[in-house]
N, C-alpha and C positions, 0 to 999 in steps of 0.2 A: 661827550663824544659817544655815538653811538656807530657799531657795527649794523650795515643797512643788509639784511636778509630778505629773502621772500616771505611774505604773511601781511606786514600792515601796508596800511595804503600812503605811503610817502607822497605829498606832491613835488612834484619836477618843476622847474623855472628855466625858460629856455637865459640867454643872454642880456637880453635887452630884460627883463625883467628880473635878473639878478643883479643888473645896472641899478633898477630903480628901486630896488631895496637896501643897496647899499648907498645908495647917495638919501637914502630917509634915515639910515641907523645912522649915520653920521652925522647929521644935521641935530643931532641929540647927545655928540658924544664926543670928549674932548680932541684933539686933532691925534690922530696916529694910531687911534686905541685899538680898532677892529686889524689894523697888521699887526697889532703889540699882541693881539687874542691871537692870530691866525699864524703868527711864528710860534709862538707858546705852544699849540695845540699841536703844530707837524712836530717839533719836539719831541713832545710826550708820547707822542703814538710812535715816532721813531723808536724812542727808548723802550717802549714796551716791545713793538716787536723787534727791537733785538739789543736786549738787557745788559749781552755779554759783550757789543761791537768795541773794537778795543778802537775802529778808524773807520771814519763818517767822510763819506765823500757829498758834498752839497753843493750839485749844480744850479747854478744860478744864472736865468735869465734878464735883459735889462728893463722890464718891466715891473708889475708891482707886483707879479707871480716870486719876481728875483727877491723882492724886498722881503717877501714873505718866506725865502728860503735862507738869506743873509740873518735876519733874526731867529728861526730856530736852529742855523750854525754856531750862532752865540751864546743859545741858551745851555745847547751839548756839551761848546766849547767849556762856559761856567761848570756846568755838571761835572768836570773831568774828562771827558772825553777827548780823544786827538782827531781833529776836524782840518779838515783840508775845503776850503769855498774858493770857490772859481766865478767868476762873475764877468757876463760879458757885456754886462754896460756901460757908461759912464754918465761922472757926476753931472756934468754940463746939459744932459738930455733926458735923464734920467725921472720921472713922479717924484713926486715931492716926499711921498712916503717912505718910497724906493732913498732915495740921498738922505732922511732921515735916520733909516736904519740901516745906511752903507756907515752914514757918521757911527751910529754905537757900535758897530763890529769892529772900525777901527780904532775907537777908542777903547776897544776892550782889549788890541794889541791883536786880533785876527783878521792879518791883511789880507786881500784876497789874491791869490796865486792864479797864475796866468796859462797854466795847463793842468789837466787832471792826475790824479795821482794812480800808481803802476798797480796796488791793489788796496781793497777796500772790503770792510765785514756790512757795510751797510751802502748805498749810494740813493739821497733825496733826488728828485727831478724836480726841478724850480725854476724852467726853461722857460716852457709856453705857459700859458694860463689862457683865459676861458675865449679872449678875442678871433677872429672867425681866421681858422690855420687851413688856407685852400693850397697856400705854395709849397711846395716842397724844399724842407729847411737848406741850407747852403753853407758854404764856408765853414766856419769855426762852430758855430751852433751844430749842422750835422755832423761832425766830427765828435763833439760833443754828446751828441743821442745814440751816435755808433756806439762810444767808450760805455755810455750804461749800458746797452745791450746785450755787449759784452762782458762786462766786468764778473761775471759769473757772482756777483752778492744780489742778494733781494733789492729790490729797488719801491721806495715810495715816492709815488707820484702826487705834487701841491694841485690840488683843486681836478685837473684831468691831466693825463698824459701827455705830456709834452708832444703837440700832433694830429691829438682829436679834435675832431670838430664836436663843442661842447652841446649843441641844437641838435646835429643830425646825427652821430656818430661812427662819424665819416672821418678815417685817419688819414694822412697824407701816405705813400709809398715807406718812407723811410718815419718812423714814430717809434715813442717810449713805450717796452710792452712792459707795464708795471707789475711787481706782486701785490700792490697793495696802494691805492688811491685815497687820500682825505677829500673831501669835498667839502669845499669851503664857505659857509652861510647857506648854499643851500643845494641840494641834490639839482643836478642837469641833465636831462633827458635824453642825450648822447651817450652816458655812463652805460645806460640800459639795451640799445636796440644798436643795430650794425655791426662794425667795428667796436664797439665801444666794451660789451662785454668780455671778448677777448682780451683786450687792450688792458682794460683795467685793474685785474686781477679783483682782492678783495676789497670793497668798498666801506668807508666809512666816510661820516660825517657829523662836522661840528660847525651849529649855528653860531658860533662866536657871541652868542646872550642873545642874539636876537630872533624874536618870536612872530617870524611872518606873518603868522595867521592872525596872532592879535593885532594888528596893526594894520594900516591902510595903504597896501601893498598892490601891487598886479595880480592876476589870478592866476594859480599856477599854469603851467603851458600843460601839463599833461600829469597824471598819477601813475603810481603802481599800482597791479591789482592786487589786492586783498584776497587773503585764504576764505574760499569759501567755507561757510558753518555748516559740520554734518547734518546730516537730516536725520529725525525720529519720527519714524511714520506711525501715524495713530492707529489704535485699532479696529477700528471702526472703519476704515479704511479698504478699497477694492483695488481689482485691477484699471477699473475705469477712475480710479481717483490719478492717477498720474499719467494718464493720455495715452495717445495712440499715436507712431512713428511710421511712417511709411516712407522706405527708401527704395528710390526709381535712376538704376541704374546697369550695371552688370551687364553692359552687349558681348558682343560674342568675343571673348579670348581675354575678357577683361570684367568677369561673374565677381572674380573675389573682391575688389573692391567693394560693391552693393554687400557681401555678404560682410565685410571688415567695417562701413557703414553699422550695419544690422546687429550687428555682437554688438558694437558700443554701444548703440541705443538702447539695446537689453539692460547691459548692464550698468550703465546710467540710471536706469530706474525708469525708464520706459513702461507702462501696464501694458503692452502689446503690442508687438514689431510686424509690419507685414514687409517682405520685400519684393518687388516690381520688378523681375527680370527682365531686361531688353533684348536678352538673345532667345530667340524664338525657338530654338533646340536645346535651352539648357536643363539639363538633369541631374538633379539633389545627389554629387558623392558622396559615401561615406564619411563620416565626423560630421558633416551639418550640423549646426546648432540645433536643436530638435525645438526648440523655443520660438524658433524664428519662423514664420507662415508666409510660405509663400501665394503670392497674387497675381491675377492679372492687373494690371492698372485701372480698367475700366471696372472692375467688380469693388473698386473700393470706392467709399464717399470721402473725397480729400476736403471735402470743404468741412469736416471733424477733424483734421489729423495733421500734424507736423512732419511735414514732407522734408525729406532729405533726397535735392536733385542733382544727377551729375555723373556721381562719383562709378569710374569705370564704363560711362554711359557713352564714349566716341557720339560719333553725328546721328546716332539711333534717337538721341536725345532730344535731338529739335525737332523734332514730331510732335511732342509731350508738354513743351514748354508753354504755350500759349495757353493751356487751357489748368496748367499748374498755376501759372501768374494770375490766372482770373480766380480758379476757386480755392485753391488752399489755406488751409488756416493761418498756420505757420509755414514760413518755408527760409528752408537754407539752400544756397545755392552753391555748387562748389564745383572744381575741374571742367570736366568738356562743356559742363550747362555753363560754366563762367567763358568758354572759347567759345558756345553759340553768341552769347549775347554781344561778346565784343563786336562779330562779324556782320551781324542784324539789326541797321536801324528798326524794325519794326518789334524785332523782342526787346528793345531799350524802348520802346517807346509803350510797350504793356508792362513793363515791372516798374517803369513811372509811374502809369495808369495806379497800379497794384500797392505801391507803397505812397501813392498820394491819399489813394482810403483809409490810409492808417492799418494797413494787413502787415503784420510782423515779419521781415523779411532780413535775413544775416546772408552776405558776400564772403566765402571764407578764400581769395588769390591769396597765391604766392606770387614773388613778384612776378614773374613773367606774365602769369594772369592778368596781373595790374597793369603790366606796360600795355597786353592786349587793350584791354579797357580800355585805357588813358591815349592810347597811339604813339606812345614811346616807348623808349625801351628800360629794358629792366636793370640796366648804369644808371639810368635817371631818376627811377623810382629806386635804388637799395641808396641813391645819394641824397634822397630827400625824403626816407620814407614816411615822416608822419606827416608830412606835405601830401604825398601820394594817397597817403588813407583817406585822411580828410577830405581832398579831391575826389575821390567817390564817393565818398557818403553825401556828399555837399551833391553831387551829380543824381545820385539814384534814389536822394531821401532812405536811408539803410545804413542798418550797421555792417558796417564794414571789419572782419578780420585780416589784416594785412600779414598774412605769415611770413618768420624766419629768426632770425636774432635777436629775441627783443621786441616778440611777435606784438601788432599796435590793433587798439579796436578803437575803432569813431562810431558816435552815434549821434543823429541830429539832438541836441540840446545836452548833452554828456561831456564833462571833460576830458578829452582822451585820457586811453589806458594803454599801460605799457607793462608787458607781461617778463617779471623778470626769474620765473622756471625755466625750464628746459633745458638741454645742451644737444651735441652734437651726435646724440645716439639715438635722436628724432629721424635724423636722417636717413632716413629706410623707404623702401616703397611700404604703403598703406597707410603711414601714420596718421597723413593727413583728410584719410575714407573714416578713420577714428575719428577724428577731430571732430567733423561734421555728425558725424551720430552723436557723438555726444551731447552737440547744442543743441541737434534736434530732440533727443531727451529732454533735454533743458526746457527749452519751450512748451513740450509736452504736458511736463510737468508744471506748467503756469507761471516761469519766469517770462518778464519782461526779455527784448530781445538783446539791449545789453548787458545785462546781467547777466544771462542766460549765453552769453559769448563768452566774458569774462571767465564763468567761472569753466566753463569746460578746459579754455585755455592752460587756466591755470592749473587744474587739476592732471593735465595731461603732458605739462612739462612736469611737475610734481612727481609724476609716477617714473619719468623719465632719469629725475633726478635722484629718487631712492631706487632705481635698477640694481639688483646684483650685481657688483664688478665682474664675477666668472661669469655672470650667465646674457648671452644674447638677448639683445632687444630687438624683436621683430613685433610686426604689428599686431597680429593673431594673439600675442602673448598680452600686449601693451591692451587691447582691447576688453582681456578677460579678467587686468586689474585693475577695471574702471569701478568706481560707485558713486551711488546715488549721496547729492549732498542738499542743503536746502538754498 
């Protein structure tokens, strides 16, 4: 059993592909054994997190989620514990698994009870399991996800929260908001993005013996990213060994973004930052980054340089765009340059042009961006996002960062990646003028353009995630404890 943190690269299995792994582990293994693993395992992780429960409440669905919460009621029950199982299926309609392991709880003289009990040191959720929950629960079942939510004890939740949609992570209205989630044979890519990291509190996961990878399995639906590896720069080394960043943005009432851009990319590890004002009266206040050079657009050579476009740039922007698409080395695209393109078949039809040459180009929307893009809206895309990312990149030949909870990057020939940093103290104006400097660093410095997406992401939920608790997170700040990694 492992606790799943940020750092390795876990792969995700959407449904249908955790179907088809478990119907190969079993075609290898005596009848019943993979719920005989997966009641055993909520068990023990029960017990561990919480050693001292004098009284286990274990809700049970009539599925084979239920079966799986009926057998580590049993095991508790063995343990000593005073276990209370509720179960709302029946034998007559029941998986076969599921009536298998209703048969040993009864036969172990733990019948199940027909309402929940008044209080609880612990409460399992063994309601829903991983099949696709679009309705909103009903009857006795919601009454049932009410009393966890209530019940003021920690709650673990069998495989996902009773609610989630285990693909998209997308919870119903009324859903289990768990402390603490087992995930069962194999991590699902719901757990990470949306709803999903709210919902699930802390994550673990036990493959039940079996070894996806070794075996002739589906391929995962999507990964986590991986901790990028510091960098040790050689000494031999200049300011032209890590490239040159040029961010074209900052019109008028909207400068800091370009300059919030411009810090990151310094401090990414950029060899030299120019920034491309777009407001034609703007003038260097006080604190300016003194690092940071400013430019006309026209006086730089972009077709050397990893352009960062957009960021604070309003409609000053599409002036710029046509001839960023044609010559730049690198480029990221992000904010108003992503509202030009939505609105312009003809700039959709040059960053085609642009990325059918194989010229390294990263999309960083959030969704509304995306809905721009796509011509819907941003309910449709936070319902389906790694559907939505894909959908672009698949459109613009590009990697795509789809920002938000569980931020997702696609890249043509790449297994998607699912960024499981950051929290809710991202939520600032400028984080995301960071964001984009920092990939643009990235590419500067001669990563590929997924990677080069990857790891900024992750680096910038990272920083997010070890914040001072007293101290504010603003972008300015967030910017200046960016670095260089390899």
């Amino acid at each position: 059993m492992l606790k799943v943190e940020p750092g390795p690269a876990h792969a995700l299995y959407g449904v249908s592909e955790t179907r088809a792994i478990e119907v190969s582990a079993q075609a290898s293994l005596a009848p019943h054994t993979l719920m005989q693993r997966a009641g055993l395992a909520v068990a023990q992780l029960a017990l561990a997190l919480a050693p001292h429960a004098r009284h286990i409440w274990v809700a049970c669905g009539p599925g084979n989620n239920g079966g799986d919460g009926m057998l580590a009621a049993l095991h508790l029950h063995q343990w000593g514990k005073r276990v209370t199982l509720t179960w709302l299926g029946e034998v007559a309609s029941a998986p076969n698994d599921t009536i298998h392991a209703y048969q040993q709880v009864c036969a172990a003289g733990l019948k199940p009870s027909l309402e929940p009990p008044d209080a609880v040191d612990l409460c399992v959720d063994a309601l829903l399991g991983i099949g696709r929950q679009t309705r909103e629960p009903t009857g006795r079942m919601a009454q049932w996800m009410h009393v966890v939510n209530t019940c003021g004890s920690a709650v673990l939740s069998v495989d996902v929260p009773s609610g989630l949609d285990a693909n998209t992570g997308v919870c119903t209205p009324l859903h289990v908001r768990a402390s603490h989630t087992l995930s069962l044979l194999t991590l699902k890519p719901g757990l990470f993005t949306e709803h999903g990291r709210e919902a699930s509190g802390t994550i673990w996961l036990d493959t039940l013996g079996i070894d996806c990878d070794a075996q002739r399995h589906p391929a995962p639906t999507a990964r986590l990213i991986s901790a990028p590896v510091p960098h040790s720069r050689s000494h031999d080394s200049h300011k032209g060994s890590y490239g040159d960043v040029a961010v074209v943005g900052g019109a008028a009432g909207t400068t800091g973004a370009a300059l919030l851009a411009g810090s990151a990319a310094l401090y990414a590890g950029a060899g030299r930052v120019f920034v491309c004002m777009l407001d034609p009266h703007y003038t260097p206040a006080g604190g300016l980054q003194t690092e940071l050079m400013l430019r006309s657009i026209d006086a730089l050579n972009v077709a050397s340089m990893s352009v960062v476009c957009g960021c604070g740039g309003g409609r000053d922007i599409a002036a710029h765009l046509s001839m960023l698409f044609d010559t730049s080395a690198q480029l990221v695209i992000d904010a108003d340059a992503i509202n030009e393109i939505a609105v312009s078949p003809a700039l959709q039809s040059l960053l085609l042009a642009r990325t059918a040459a194989g010229s390294p180009t990263v999309l960083t929307p959030h969704p509304l961006e995306a809905a721009r893009l796509l011509g819907t809206t941003t309910a449709d895309v936070q319902a389906h996002r790694l559907a939505a990312a894909r959908s672009l990149s698949e459109r613009f030949h590009c990697t795509v960062v789809l920002k938000g909870s569980g931020t997702i990057i696609v890249s043509p020939g790449q297994t998607t990646a699912i960024n499981a940093t950051g929290n809710a103290r991202l939520a600032t104006a400028g984080t995301g003028d960071v964001l984009a400097g920092i990939v643009g660093a990235r590419l500067a410095c001669g990563m590929d353009a997924f990677r080069a997406a990857c790891s900024a992401v992750y680096q910038h939920g990272q920083l997010a995630d070890e914040w001072p608790a007293n101290l504010t997170l603003t972008a300015s700040h967030l910017a200046h404890q960016v670095t260089s990694v390899g």
